[in-house]
C-alpha positions in Angstrom: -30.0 29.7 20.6 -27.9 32.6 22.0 -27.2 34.7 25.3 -30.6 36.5 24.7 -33.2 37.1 22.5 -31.6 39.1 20.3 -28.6 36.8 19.4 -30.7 34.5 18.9 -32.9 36.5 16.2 -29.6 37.2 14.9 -29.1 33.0 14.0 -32.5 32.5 13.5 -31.7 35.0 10.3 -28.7 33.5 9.2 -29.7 30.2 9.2 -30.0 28.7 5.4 -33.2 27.9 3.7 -32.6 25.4 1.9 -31.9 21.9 4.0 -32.0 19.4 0.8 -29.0 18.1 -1.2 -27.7 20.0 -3.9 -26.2 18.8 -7.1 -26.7 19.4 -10.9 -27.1 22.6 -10.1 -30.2 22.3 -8.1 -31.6 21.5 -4.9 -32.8 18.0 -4.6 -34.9 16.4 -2.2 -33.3 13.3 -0.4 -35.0 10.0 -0.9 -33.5 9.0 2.1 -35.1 11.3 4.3 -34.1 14.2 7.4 -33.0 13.9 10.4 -32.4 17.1 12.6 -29.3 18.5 14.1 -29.1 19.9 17.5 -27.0 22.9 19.1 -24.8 21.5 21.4 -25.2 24.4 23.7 -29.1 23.8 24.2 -29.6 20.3 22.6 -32.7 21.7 20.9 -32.8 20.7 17.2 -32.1 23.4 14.5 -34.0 22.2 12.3 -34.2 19.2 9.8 -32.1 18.3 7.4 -30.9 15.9 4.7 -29.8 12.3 4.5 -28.9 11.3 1.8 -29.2 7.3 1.0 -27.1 5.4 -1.9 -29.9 6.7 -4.9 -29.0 10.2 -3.9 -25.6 9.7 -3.6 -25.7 7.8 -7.4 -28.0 11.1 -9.0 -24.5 13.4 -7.5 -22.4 11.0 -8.5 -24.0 11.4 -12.4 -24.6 14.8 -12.5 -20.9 15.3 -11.5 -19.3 12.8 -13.9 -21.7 14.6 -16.9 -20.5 18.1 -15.7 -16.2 17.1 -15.5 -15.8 16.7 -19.3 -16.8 20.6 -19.7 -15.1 21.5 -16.2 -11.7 19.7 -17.1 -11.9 21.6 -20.2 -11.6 24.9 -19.3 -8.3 26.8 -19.3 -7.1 26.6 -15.6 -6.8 30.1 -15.1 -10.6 30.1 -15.7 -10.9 27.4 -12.8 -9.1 30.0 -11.2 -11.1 32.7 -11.3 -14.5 30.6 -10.3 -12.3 29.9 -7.1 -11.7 33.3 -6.7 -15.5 33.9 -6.8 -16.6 31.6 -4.1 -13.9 33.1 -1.9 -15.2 36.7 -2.6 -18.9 35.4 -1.7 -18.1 33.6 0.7 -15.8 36.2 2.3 -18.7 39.0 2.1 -21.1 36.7 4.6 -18.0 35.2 6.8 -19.6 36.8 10.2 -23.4 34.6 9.3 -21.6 31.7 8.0 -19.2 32.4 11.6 -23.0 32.0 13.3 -23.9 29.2 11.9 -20.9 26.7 12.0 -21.3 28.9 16.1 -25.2 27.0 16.7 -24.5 24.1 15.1 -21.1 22.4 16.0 -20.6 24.3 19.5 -17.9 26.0 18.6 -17.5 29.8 19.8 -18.6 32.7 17.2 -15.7 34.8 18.0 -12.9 31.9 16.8 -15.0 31.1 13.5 -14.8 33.9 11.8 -11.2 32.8 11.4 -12.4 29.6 9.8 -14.4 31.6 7.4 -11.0 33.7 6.5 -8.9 30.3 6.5 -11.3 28.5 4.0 -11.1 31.8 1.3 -7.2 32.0 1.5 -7.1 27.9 0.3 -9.4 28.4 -2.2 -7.2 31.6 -3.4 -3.8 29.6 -2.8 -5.5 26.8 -5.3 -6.6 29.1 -7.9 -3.4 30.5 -8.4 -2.0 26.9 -8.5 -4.2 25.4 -11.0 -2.1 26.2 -13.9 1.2 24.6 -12.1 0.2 20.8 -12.8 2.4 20.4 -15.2 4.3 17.6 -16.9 7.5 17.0 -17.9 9.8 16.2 -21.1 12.2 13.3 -21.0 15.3 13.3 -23.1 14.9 10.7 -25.8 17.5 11.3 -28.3 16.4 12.9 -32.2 13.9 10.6 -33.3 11.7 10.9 -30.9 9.6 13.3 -27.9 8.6 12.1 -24.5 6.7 13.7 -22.3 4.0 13.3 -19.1 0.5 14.9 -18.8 -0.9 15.7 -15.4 -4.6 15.0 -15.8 -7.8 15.1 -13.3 -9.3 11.7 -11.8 -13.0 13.1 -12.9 -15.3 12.8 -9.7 -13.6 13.6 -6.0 -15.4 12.8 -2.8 -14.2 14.3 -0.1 -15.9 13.6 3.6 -15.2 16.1 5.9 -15.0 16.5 10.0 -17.2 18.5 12.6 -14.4 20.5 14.2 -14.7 23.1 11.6 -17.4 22.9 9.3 -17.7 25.5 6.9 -13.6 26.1 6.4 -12.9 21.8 5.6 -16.3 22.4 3.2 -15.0 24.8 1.4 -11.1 24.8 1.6 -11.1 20.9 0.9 -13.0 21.5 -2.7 -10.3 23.9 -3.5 -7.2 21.3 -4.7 -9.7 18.7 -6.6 -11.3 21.6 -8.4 -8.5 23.5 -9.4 -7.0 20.4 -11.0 -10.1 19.7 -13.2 -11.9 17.2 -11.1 -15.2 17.7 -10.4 -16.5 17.2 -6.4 -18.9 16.1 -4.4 -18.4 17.3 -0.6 -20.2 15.6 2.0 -19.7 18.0 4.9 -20.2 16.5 8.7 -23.6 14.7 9.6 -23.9 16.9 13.2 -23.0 20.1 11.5 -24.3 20.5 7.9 -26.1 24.1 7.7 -22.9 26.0 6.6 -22.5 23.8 3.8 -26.7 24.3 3.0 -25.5 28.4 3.3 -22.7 27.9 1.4 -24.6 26.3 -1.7 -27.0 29.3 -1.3 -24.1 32.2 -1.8 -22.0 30.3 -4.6 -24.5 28.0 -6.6 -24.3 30.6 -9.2 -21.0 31.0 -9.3 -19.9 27.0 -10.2 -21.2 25.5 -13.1 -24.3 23.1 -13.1 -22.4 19.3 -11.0 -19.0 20.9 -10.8 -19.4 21.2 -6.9 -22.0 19.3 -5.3 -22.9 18.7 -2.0 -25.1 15.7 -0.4 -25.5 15.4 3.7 -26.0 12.2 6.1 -24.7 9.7 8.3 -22.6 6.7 7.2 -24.2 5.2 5.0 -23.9 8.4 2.4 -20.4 7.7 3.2 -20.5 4.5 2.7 -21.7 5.1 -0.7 -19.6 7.7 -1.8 -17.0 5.2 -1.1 -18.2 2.7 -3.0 -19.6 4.3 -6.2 -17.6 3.2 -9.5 -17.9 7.0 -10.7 -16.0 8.4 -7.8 -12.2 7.3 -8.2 -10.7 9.4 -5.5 -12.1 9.7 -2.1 -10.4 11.9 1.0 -11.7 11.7 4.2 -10.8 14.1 7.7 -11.9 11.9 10.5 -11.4 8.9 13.3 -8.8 6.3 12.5 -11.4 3.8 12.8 -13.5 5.4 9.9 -10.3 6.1 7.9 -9.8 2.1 8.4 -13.4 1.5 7.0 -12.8 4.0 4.0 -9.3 2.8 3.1 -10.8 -1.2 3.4 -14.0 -0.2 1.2 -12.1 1.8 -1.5 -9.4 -1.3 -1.9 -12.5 -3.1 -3.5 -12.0 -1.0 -6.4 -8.2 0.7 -6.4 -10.0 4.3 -5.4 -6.7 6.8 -4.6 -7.5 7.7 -0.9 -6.2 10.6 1.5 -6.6 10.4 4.9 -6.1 13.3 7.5 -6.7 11.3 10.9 -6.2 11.3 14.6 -3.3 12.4 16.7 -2.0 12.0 20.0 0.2 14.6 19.9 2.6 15.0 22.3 4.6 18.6 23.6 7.9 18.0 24.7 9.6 20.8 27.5 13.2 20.9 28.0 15.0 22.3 31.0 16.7 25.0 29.0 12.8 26.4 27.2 11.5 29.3 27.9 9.3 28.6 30.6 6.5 31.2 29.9 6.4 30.5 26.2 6.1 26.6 27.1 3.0 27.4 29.1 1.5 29.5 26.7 2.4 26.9 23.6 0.9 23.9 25.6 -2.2 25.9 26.3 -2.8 26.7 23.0 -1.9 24.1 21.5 -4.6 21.8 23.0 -7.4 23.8 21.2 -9.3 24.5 24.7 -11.5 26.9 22.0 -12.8 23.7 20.6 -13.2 21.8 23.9 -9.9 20.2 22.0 -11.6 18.8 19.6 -8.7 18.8 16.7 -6.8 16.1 15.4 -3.3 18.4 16.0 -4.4 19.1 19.8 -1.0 18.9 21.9 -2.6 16.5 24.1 0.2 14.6 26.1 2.8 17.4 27.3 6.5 16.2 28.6 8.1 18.5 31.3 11.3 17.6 32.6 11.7 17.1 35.8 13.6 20.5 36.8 10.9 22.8 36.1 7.7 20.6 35.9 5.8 22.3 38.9 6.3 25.4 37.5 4.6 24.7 34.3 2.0 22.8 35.5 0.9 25.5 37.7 1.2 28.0 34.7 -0.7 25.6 33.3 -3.3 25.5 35.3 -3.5 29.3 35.3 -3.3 29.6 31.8 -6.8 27.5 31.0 -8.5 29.5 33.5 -9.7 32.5 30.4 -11.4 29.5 28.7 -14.8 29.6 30.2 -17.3 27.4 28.7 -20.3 29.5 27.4 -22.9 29.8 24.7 -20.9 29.7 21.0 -23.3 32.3 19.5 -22.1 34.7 22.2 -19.1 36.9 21.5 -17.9 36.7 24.9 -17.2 33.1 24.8 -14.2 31.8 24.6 -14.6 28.2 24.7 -17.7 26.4 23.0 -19.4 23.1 23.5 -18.8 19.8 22.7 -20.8 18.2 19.6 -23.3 15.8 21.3 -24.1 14.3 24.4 -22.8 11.2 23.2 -19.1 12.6 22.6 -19.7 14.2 26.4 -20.0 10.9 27.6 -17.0 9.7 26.1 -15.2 12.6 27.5 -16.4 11.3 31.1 -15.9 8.4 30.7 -12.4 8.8 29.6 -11.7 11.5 32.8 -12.9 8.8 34.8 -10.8 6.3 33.5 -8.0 8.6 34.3 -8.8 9.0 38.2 -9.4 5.3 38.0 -5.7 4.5 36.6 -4.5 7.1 39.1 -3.6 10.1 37.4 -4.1 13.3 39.8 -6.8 16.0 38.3 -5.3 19.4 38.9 -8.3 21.4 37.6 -11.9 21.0 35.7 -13.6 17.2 34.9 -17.3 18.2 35.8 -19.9 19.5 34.0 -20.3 23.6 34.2 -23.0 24.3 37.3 -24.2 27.6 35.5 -28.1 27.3 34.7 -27.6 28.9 31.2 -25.5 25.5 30.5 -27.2 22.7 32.0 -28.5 21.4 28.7 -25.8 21.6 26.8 -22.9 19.6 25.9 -19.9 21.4 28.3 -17.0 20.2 29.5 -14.0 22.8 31.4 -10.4 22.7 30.5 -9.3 19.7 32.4 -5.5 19.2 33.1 -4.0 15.7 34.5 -0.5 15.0 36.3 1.0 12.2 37.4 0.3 10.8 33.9 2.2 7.7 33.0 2.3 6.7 29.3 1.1 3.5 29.9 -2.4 5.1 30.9 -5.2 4.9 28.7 -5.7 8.7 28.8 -2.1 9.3 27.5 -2.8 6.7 24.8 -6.5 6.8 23.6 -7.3 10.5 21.7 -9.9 11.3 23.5 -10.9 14.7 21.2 -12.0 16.4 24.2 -10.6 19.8 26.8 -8.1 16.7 28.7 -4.8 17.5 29.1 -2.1 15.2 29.9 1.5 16.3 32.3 4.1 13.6 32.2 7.0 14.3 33.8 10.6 12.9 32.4 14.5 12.9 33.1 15.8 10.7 30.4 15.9 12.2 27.0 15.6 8.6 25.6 13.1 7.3 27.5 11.2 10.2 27.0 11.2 9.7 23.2 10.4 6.3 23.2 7.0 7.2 25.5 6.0 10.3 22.9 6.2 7.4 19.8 4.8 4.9 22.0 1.5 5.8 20.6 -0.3 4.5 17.1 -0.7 8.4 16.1 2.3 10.5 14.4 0.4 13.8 13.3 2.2 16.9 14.6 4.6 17.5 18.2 5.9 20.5 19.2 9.9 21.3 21.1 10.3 24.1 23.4 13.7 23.8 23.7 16.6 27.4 23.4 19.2 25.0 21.9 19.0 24.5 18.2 20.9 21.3 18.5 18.8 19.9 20.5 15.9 21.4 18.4 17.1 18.8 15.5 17.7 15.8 16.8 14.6 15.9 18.7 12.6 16.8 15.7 14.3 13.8 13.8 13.3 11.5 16.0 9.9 12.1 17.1 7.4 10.2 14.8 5.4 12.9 13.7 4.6 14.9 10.3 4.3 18.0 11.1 6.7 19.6 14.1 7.0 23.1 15.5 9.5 24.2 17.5 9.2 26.9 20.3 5.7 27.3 18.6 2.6 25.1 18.3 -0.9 25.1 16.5 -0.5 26.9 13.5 -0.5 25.8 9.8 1.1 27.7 7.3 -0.3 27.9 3.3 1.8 26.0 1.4 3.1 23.9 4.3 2.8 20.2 4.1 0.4 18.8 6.1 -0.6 15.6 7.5 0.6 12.3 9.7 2.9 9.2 10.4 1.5 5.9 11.3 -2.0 5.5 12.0 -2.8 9.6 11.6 -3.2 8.8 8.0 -1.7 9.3 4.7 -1.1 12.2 1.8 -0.2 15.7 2.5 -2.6 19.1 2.4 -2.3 22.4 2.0 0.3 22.6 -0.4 1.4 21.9 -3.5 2.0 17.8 -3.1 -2.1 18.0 -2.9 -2.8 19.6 -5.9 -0.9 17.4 -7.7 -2.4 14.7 -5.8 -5.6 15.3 -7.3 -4.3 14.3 -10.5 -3.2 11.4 -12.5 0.5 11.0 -14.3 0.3 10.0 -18.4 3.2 9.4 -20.6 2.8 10.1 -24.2 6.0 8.6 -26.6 5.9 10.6 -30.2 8.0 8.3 -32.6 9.3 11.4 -35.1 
């Protein structure tokens, strides 16, 4: 499980103890059985754990539609507070909760911590929001009042994506909860055991079905989908699944969010910064995560001028991430999450060399010994990219890196929003004119300039076009969370 015998003691111990569902309250056994997960670094199976079928997902769904009555009841600055409370708890154990999401989706220790921190600081950002939805009055002349009520849906559902395990699991129940609803989280089918650990530290702290969590495959999705109990669904994931979602809760009129894919693209000009250009594009394909984020910079644009000089920082720059063991401290770039997402990555990388892109660096499999099981792929850069190239098209959610060079600012435009995705871009560009009109016309909902990767609290985000629909993070998905009432008093 880790570099040596003592790191691996040390996941052994923080591993949860519990592996069943948990709603009501309690832990429940799954009628629909376990399945084990594997660490991507080793493929050797953590242990088993939960799948839950459609009679588990219906005993949640009840237990959280008796428990949102009492839950939608309570003054919001006492949904507050119980946010506050999960934060603290789950702040105090971020560095075992940081080991676990570490063995079990591949990512490296060192990084998750951070995901711990980012989780606490939604959950805190929500609980001091969940007295601001508010309605309004409407001017109706002396005989009469008018006004609107903000008021919860009652059950959530909210499915949640591999990349970062524990922060979507507990970030993502932060809105629905602080508006009243009640939630059932089904956290990611290859990674569960943060969520297992999580339900361990702040059971206690949330009433008996006002947070709930149930594990599996698609068919728990599925039926979390489906269920006439659960009005609003949200799902981080594939396009393809967000189609399935958004074509399955149409049966019923369920309110959906969907945080998706991206193909995001990083646009150079002549006049950027050249070093901070190199530095943005590196980080902003998410080589910590094997680029496995939906906001990964994937497709950068260098003009013409200065394109060999980026590439080759380029190809310096991805040279510190090393893939190694996640659990290790050292490591500064983790594992993919299964062999069969590995093979896609190859696939894709040969695809590439097939179409005739040029590989500059990485596209095989680490030779170290320490490695050979697991799931590793290097930092792999293409040029001589084309847009019309199935790697500078398809997201491929893997370390692959895409250079296409451009003179024409319109052409170049019209390649970046060639794509189905629209979720984020980034300009590196010294002009500020230049800044704005390229911002305003790339299709994209979330855009940094000179910058790339970050998300800010209280930020909206979320996509164009197929990269879904709804905004997080901010206020807009709070109030998202709930539904709009007029009330008329005759006088």
């Amino acid at each position: 499980m880790g570099a040596d015998g003592a790191l691996g003691s040390k996941v052994a111990d923080a591993l949860p103890r519990h592996r069943d569902l948990h709603y009501g309250g309690e832990w429940q056994r799954a009628h629909g059985g376990y399945a084990a997960t594997l660490d991507p670094a080793t493929g050797h199976s953590l242990g088993d754990c939960a799948v839950a079928d459609a009679s588990d997902v219906d005993a949640a769904a009840r237990a959280a539609h008796q428990a949102f009555p009492a839950w939608r009841g309570m003054r919001p600055s006492e949904r507050g507070a119980v946010l506050r409370a999960i934060a603290e708890r789950l702040r105090e154990h971020a560095g075992e909760l940081a080991l676990i999401d570490a063995a079990d989706c591949g990512n490296p220790v060192a990084e998750m911590t951070s995901d711990v921190h980012a989780a606490c600081a939604q959950l805190e950002y929500f609980a001091g929001l969940a007295g601001e939805a508010k309605g309004e009055t409407i001017p109706m002349g002396d005989s009469a009042v008018n006004m609107t009520l903000r008021e919860p849906f009652g059950v959530c559902a909210r499915i949640v994506a591999y990349n970062h395990p524990l922060m979507f699991t507990a970030a993502k129940m932060a809105a629905p909860l602080a508006a009243g609803n009640t939630v059932i989280m089904k956290p990611p089918q290859q990674a569960p055991l943060s969520s297992y650990r999580m339900m361990e530290l702040v059971g206690d702290v949330v009433p008996p079905g006002v947070l709930n969590v149930v594990t599996g495959g698609a068919d728990c999705g599925a039926a979390l989908v489906s269920h006439p109990l659960i009005p609003r669904i949200a799902l981080i994931g594939s396009v393809p699944t967000g189609r399935a979602i958004a074509r399955a809760a149409a049966e019923r009129l369920k309110h959906v969010t969907l945080e998706l894919g991206g193909k995001n693209a990083c646009i150079v000009f002549p006049d950027a910064d050249v070093d901070k250009a190199i530095a943005g594009a590196v980080a902003g394909m998410n080589f910590t995560w094997c680029g496995q984020s939906c906001g990964s910079t994937s497709r950068v644009f260098v003009h013409a001028s200065i394109h060999d000089r980026v590439v080759a920082g380029i190809v310096a720059a991805v040279q510190r991430y090393k893939p190694g063991i996640p659990t290790d401290p050292a490591t500064t770039m983790g594992a993919l999450v299964s062999k069969a997402h590995l093979d896609k990555v190859e696939r894709m990388i040969a695809v590439g060399l097939a179409e005739g892109a040029a590989l500059s660096c990485g596209g095989a499999r680490p030779r170290e010994a320490q490695l050979a099981n697991g799931y590793f792929m290097p930092p792999t850069v293409f040029t001589k990219v084309m847009q019309s190239m199935r790697i500078a098209s398809e997201e491929i959610f893997g370390p692959v890196l895409c250079i296409l060079p451009w003179t024409d600012e319109v052409a170049m435009l019209a390649d970046v929003n060639a794509v189905d995705y629209g979720l984020s871009a980034s300009i590196f560009t010294r002009d500020l004119a230049t800044a704005h009109r390229c911002a305003s016309r790339v299709d994209a909902g979330y855009v940094w300039i000179n910058t790339t990767g970050r998300h800010f609290l209280g930020a909206p985000f979320g996509g164009y076009k197929q990269s879904g629909q709804g905004r997080e993070e901010c206020f807009d998905e709070l109030v998202s969370y709930t539904q709009q009432k007029n009330v008329h008093i005759a006088l």
